[in-house]
Biopython code that builds the backbone (N, CA, C, O; Angstrom):
import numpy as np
from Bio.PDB.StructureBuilder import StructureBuilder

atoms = [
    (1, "UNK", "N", (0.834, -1.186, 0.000)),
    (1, "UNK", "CA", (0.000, 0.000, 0.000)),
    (1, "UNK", "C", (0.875, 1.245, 0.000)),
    (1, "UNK", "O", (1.924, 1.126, 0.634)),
    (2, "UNK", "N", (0.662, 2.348, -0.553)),
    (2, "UNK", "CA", (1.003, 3.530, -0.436)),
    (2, "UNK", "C", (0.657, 4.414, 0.219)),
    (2, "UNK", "O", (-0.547, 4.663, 0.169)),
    (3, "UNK", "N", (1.463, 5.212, 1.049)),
    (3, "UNK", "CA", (1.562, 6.208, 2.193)),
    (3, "UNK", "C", (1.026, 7.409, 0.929)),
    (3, "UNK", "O", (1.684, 7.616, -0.091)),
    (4, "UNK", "N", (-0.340, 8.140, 1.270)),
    (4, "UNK", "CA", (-0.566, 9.281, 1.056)),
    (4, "UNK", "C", (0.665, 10.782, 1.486)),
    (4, "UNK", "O", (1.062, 11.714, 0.786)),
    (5, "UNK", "N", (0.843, 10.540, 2.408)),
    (5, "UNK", "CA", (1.977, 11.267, 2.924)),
    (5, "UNK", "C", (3.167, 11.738, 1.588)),
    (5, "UNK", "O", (3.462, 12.827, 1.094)),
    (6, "UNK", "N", (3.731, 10.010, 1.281)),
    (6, "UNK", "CA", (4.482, 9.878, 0.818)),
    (6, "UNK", "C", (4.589, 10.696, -0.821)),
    (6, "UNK", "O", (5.481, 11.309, -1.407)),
    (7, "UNK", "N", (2.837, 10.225, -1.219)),
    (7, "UNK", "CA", (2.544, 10.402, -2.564)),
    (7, "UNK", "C", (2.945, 12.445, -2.544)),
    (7, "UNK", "O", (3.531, 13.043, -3.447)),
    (8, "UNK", "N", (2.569, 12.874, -1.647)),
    (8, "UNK", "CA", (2.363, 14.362, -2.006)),
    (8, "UNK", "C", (3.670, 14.494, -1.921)),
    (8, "UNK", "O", (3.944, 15.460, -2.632)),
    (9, "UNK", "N", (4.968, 13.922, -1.291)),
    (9, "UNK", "CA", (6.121, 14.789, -1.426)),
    (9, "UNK", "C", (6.511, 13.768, -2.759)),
    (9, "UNK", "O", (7.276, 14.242, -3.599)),
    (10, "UNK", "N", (6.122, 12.721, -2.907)),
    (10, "UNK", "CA", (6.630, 12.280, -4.601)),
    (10, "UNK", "C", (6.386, 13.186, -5.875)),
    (10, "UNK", "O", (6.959, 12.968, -6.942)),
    (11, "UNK", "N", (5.336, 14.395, -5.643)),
    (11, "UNK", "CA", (4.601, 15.084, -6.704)),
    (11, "UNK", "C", (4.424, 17.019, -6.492)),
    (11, "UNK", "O", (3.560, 17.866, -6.722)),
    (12, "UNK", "N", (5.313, 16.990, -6.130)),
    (12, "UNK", "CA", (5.526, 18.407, -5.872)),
    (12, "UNK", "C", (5.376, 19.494, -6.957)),
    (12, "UNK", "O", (5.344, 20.717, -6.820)),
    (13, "UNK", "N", (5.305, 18.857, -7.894)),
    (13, "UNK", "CA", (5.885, 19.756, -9.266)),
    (13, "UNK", "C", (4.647, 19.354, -10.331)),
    (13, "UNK", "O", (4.484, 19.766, -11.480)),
    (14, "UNK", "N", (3.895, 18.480, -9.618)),
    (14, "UNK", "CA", (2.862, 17.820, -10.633)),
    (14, "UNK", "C", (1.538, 18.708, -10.632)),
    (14, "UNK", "O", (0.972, 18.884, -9.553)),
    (15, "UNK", "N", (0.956, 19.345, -11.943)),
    (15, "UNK", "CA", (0.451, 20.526, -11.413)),
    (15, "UNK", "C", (-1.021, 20.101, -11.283)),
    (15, "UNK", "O", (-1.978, 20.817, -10.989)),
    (16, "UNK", "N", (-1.003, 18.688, -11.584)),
    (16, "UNK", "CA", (-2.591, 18.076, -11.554)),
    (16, "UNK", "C", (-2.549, 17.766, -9.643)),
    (16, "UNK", "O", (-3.563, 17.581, -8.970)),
    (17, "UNK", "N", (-1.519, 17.779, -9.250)),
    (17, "UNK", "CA", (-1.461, 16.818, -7.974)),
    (17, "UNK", "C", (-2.695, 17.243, -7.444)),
    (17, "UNK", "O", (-2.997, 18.303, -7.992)),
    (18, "UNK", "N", (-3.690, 16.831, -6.483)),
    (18, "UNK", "CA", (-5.037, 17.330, -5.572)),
    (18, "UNK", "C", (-6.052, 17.285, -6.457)),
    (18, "UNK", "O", (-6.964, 16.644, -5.935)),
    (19, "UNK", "N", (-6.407, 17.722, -7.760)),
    (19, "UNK", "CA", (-6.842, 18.324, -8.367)),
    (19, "UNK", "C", (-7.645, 16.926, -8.923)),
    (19, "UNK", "O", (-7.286, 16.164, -9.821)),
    (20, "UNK", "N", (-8.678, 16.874, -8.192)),
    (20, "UNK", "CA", (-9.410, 15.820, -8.887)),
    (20, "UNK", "C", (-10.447, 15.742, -9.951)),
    (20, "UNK", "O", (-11.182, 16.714, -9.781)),
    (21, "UNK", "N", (-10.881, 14.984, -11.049)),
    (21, "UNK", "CA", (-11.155, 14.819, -12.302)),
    (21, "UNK", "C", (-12.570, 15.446, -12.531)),
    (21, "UNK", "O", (-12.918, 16.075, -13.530)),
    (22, "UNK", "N", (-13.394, 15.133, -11.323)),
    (22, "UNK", "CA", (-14.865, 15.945, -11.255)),
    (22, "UNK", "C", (-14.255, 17.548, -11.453)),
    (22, "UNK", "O", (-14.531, 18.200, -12.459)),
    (23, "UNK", "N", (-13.441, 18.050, -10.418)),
    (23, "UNK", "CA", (-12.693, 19.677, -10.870)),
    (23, "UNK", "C", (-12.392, 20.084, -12.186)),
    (23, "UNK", "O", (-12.512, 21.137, -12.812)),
    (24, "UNK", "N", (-11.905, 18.788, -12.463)),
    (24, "UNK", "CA", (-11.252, 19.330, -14.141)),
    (24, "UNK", "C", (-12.144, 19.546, -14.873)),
    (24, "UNK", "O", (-12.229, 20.503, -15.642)),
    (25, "UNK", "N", (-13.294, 18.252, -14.643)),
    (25, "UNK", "CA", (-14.568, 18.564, -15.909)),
    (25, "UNK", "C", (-15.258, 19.903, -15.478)),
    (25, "UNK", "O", (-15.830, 20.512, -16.382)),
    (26, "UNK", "N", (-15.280, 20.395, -14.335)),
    (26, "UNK", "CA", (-15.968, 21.648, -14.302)),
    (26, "UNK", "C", (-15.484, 22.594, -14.570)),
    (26, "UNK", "O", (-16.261, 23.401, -15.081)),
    (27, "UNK", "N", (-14.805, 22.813, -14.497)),
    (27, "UNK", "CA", (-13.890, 23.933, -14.703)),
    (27, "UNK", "C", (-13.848, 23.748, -16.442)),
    (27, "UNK", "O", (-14.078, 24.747, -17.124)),
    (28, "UNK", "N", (-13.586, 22.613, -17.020)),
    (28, "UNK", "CA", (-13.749, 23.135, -18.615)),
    (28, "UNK", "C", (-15.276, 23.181, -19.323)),
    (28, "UNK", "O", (-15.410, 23.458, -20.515)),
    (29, "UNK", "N", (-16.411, 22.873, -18.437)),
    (29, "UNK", "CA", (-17.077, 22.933, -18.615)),
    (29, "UNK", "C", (-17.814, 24.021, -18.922)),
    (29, "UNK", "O", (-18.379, 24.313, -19.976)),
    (30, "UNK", "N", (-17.737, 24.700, -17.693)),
    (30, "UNK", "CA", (-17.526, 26.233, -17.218)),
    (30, "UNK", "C", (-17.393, 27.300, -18.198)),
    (30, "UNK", "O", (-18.192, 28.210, -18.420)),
    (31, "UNK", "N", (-15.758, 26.952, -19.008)),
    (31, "UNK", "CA", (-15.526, 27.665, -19.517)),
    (31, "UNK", "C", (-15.681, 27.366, -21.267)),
    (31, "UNK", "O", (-16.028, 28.229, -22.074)),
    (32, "UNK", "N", (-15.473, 26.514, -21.471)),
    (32, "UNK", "CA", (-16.199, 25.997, -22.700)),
    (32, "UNK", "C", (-17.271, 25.237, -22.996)),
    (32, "UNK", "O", (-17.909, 25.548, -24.002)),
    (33, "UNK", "N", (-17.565, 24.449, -22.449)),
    (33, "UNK", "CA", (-19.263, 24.205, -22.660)),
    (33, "UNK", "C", (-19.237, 22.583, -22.839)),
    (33, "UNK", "O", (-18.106, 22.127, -22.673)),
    (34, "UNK", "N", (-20.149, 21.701, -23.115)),
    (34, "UNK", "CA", (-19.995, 20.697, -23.472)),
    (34, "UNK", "C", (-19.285, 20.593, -25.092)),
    (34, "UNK", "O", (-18.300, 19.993, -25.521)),
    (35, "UNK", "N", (-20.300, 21.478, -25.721)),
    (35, "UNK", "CA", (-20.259, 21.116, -27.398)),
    (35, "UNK", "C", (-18.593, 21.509, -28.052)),
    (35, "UNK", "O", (-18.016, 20.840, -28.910)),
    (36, "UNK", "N", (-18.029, 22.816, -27.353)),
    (36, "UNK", "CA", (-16.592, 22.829, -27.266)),
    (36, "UNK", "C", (-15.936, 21.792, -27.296)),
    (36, "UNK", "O", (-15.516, 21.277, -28.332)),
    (37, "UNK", "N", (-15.729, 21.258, -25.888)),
    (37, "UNK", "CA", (-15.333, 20.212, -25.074)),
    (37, "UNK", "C", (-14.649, 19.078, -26.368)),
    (37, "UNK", "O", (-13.526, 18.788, -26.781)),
    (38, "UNK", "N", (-16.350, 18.609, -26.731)),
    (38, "UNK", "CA", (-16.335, 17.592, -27.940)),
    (38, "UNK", "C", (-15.498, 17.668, -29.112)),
    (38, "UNK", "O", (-15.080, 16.654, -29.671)),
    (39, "UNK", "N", (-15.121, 19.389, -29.685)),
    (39, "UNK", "CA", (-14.471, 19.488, -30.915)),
    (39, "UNK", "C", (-13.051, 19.274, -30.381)),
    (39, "UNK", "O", (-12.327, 18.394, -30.848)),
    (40, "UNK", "N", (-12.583, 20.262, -29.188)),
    (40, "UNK", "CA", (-11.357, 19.616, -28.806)),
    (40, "UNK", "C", (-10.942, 18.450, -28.187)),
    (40, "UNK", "O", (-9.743, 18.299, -27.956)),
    (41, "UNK", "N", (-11.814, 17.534, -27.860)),
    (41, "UNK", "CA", (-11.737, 15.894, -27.743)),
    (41, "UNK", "C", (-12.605, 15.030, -27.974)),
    (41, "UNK", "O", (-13.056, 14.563, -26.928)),
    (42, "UNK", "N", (-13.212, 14.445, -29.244)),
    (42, "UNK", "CA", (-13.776, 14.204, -29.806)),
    (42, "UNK", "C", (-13.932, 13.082, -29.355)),
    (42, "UNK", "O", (-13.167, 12.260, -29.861)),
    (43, "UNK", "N", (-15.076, 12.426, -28.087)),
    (43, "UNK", "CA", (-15.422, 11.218, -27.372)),
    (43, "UNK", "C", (-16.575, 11.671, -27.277)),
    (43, "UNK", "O", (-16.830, 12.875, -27.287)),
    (44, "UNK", "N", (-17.462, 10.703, -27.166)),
    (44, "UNK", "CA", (-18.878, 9.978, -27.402)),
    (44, "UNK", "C", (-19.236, 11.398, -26.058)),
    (44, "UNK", "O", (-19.809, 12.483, -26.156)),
    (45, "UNK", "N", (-18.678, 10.804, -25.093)),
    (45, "UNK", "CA", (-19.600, 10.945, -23.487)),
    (45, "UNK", "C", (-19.543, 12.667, -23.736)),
    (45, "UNK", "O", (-20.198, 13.417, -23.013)),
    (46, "UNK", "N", (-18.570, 13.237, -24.989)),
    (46, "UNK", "CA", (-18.829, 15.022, -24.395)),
    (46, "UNK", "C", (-19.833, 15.161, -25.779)),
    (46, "UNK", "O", (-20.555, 16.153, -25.875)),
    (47, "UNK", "N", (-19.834, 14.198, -26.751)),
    (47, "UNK", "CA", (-20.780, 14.876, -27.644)),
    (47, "UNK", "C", (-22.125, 14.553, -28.206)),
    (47, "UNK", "O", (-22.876, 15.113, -29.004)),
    (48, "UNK", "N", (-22.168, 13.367, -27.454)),
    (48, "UNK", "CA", (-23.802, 12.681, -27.403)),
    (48, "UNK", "C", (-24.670, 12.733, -25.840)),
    (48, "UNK", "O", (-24.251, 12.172, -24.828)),
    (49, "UNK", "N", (-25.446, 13.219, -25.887)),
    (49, "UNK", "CA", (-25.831, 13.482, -24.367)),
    (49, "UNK", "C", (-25.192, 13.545, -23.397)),
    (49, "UNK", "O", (-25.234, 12.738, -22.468)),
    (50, "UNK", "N", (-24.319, 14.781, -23.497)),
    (50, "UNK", "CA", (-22.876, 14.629, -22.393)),
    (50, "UNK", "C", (-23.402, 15.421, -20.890)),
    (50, "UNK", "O", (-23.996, 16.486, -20.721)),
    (51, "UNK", "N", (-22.884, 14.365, -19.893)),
    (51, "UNK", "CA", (-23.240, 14.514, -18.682)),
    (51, "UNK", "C", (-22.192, 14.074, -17.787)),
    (51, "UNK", "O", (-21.501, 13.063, -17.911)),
    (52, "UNK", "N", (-22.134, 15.329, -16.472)),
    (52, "UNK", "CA", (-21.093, 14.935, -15.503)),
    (52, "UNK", "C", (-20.423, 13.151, -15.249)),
    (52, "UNK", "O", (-19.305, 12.637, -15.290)),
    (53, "UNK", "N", (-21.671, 12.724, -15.016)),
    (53, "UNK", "CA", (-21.540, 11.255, -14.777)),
    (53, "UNK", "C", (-21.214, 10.083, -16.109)),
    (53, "UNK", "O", (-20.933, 8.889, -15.999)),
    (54, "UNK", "N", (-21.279, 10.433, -16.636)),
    (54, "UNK", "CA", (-21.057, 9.387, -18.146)),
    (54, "UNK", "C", (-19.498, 9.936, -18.566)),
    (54, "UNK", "O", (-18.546, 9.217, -18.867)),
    (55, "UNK", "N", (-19.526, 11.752, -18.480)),
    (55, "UNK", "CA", (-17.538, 11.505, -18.833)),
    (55, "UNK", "C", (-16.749, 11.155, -17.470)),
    (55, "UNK", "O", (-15.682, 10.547, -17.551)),
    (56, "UNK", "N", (-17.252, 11.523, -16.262)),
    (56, "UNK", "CA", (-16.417, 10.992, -15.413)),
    (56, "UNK", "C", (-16.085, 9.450, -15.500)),
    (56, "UNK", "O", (-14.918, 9.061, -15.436)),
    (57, "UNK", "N", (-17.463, 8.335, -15.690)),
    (57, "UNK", "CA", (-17.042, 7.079, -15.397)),
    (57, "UNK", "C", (-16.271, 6.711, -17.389)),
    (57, "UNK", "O", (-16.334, 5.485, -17.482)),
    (58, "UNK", "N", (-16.021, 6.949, -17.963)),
    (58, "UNK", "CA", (-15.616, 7.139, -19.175)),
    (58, "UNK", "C", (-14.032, 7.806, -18.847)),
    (58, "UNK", "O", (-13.086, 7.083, -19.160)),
    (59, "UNK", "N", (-13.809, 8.778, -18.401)),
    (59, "UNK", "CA", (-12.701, 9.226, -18.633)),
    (59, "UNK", "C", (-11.792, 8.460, -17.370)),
    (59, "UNK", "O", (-10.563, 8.540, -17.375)),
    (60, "UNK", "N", (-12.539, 7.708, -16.290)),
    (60, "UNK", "CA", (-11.927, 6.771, -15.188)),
    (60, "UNK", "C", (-11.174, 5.769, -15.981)),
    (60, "UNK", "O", (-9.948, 5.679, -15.904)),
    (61, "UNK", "N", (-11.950, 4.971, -16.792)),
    (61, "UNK", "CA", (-11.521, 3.759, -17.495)),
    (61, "UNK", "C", (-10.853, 3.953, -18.762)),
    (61, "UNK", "O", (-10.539, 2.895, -19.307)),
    (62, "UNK", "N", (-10.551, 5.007, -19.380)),
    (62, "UNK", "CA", (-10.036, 5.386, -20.302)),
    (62, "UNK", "C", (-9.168, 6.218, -20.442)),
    (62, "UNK", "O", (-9.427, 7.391, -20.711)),
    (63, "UNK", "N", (-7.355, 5.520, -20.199)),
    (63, "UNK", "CA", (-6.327, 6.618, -19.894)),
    (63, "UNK", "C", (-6.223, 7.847, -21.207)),
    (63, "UNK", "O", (-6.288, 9.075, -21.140)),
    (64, "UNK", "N", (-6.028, 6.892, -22.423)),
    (64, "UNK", "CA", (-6.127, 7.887, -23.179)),
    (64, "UNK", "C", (-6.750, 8.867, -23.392)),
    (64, "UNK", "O", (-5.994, 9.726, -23.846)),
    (65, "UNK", "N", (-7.802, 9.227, -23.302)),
    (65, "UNK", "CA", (-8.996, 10.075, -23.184)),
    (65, "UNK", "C", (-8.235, 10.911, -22.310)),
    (65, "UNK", "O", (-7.610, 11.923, -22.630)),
    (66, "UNK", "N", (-8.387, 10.202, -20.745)),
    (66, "UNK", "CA", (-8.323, 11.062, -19.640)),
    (66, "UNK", "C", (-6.856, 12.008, -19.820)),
    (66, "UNK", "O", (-6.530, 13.000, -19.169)),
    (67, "UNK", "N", (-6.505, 11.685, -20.348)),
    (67, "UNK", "CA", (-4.667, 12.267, -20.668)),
    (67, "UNK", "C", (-4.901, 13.526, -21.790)),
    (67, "UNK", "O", (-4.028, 14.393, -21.746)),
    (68, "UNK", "N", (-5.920, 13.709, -22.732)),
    (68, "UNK", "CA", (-5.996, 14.153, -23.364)),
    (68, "UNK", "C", (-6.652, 15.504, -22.773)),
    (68, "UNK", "O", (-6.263, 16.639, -23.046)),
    (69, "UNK", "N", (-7.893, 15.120, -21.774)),
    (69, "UNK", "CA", (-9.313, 15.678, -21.060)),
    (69, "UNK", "C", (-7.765, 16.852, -20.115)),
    (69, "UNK", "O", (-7.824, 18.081, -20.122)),
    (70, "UNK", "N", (-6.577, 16.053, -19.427)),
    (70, "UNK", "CA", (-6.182, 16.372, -18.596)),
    (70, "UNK", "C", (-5.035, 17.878, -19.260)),
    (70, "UNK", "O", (-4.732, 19.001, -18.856)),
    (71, "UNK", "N", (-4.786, 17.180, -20.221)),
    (71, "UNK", "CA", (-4.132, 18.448, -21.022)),
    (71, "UNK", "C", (-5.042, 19.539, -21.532)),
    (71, "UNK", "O", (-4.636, 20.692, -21.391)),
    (72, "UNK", "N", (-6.050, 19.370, -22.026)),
    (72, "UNK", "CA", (-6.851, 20.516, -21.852)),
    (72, "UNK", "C", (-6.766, 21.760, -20.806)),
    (72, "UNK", "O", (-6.304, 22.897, -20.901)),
    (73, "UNK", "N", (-7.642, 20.793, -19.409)),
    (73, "UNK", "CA", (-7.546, 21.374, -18.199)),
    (73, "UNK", "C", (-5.880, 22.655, -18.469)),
    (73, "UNK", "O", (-5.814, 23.870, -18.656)),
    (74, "UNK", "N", (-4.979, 21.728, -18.369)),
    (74, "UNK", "CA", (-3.486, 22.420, -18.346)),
    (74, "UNK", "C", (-3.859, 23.556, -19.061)),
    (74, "UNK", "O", (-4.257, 24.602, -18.548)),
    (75, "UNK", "N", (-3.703, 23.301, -20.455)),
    (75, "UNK", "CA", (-3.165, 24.399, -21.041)),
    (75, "UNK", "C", (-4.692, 25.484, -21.030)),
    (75, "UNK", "O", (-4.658, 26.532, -21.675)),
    (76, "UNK", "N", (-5.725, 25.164, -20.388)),
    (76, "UNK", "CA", (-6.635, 26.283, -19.788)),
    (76, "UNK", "C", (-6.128, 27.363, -18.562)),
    (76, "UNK", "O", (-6.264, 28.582, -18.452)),
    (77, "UNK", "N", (-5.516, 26.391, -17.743)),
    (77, "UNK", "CA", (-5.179, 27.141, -16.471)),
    (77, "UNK", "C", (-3.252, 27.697, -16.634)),
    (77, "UNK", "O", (-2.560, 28.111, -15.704)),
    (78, "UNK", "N", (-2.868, 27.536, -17.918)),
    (78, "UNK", "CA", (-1.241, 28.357, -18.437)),
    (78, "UNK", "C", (-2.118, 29.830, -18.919)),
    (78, "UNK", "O", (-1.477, 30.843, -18.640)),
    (79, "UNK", "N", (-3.581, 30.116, -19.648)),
    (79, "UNK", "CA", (-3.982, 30.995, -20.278)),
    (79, "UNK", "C", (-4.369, 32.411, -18.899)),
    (79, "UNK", "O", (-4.820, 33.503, -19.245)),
]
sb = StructureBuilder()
sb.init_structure("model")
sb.init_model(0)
sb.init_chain("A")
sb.init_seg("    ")
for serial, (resi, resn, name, xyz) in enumerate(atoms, 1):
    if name == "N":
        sb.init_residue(resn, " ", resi, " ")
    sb.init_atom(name, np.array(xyz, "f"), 0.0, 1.0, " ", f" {name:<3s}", serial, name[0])
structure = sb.get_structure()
């Protein structure tokens, strides 16, 4: 098992560290919308009846996606 403790001084520099995935979708949500969302990552859950709960459990099981969803976030919060 892993020491939480441990994890935060392993990630000091990691700018996702805390920042959990429900945050991220709101925050681009927020600011771009769902239908946005979809052109800059073109997955089912942001452009067919897209809802908190369908991209969260979608972007859980799906690194690629979520890696993509997560660079977004980034280069929103460099602007």
């Amino acid at each position: 098992m892993s020491d939480p403790e441990k994890e935060i001084e392993q990630q000091p520099n990691n700018p996702l560290h805390g920042v959990k995935l429900l945050e991220i979708l709101q925050a681009l949500e927020d600011v771009y919308g769902w239908e946005e969302m979809g052109r800059r990552v073109n997955i089912r859950c942001f452009t067919h009846d897209p809802s908190m709960g369908s991209s969260l459990k979608f972007l859980r099981r799906t690194p690629w996606a979520r890696n993509k969803v997560e660079k977004m976030y980034l280069d929103l919060m460099r602007k």
